[in-house]
N, C-alpha and C positions, 0 to 999 in steps of 0.2 A: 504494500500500500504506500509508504515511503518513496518510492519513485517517480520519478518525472516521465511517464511514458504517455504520451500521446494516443488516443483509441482512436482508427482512421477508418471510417464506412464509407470508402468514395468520399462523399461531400461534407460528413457530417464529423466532429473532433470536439471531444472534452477529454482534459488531463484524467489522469488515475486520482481519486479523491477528489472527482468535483460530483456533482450531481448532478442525476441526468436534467437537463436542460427541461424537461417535459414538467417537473415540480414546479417549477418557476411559472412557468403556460399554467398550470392550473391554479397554483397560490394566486396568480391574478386573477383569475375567473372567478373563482370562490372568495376574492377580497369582492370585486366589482358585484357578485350576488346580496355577499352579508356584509359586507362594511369589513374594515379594517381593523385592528387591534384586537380586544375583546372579544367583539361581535364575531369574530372571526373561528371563537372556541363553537358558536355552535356547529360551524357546518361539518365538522369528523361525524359527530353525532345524527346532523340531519342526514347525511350520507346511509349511514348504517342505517337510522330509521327508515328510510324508504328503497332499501333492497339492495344498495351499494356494499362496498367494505366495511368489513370492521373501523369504529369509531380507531381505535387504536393504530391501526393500519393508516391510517389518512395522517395522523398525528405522525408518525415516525417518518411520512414523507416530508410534512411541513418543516420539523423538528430537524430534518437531517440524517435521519436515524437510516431512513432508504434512502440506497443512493441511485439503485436503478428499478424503480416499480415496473412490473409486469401490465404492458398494453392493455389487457383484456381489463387489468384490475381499475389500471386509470379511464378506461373507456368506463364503465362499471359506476366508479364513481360522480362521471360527469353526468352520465342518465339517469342517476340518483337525484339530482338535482335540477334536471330536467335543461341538462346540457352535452350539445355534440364535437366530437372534434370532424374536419374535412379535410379533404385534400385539394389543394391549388398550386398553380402555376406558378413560381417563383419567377417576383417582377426581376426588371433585366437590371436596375441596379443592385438588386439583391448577389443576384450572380455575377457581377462585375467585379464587388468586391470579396466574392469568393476565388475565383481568377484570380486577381491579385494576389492573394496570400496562400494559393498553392504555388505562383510563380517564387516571391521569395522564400519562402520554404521549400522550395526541391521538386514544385508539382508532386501530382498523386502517380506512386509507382503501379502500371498495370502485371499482370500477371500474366507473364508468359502463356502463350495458350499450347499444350501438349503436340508435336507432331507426328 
């Protein structure tokens, strides 16, 4: 866990001991439903109460405690709350400056393909 290694999916990179970047996506969603601070202790619990994860489970995302939730659970959670995630086209300056910092970092190494 101590180490500085990079995790590369094609496009997508966070350090070893960061968290997955998807907590963050939902901590705003569920601030923007309940409110910030406080208000914010109910939604674990409003989660569990209407069919999502355990209150406990949502807590160790916010908290840090997970650092990589399992998709199904955070889909789970969102439609608990009577929220979805989608998929879209990534605008072109989004991608411009992905480009850039595969060029100064080394671009992304493909895999030889078998002959």
């Amino acid at each position: 866990m101590g180490t500085n290694v990079t995790f590369r999916y094609e496009i997508i990179r966070f350090r070893d001991g960061d968290q997955d970047p998807i907590v963050d996506q939902v901590r705003t969603a569920l601030e923007q439903e309940f409110g910030r601070g406080s208000k914010m202790d109910k939604a674990p619990l409003a989660i569990e109460h209407n069919g999502g994860p355990l209150a406990a489970t949502v807590r160790n995302w916010l908290n840090g405690k997970t650092m990589r939730p399992m998709n199904v659970t955070i889909d789970a959670a969102l439609a608990a709350v009577g929220m979805e995630r989608y998929i879209r086209k990534m605008d072109a300056a989004t991608a411009k400056v992905i480009k850039m910092a595969d060029k100064k970092n080394g671009g992304v190494k493909k895999k030889k393909s078998a002959a």
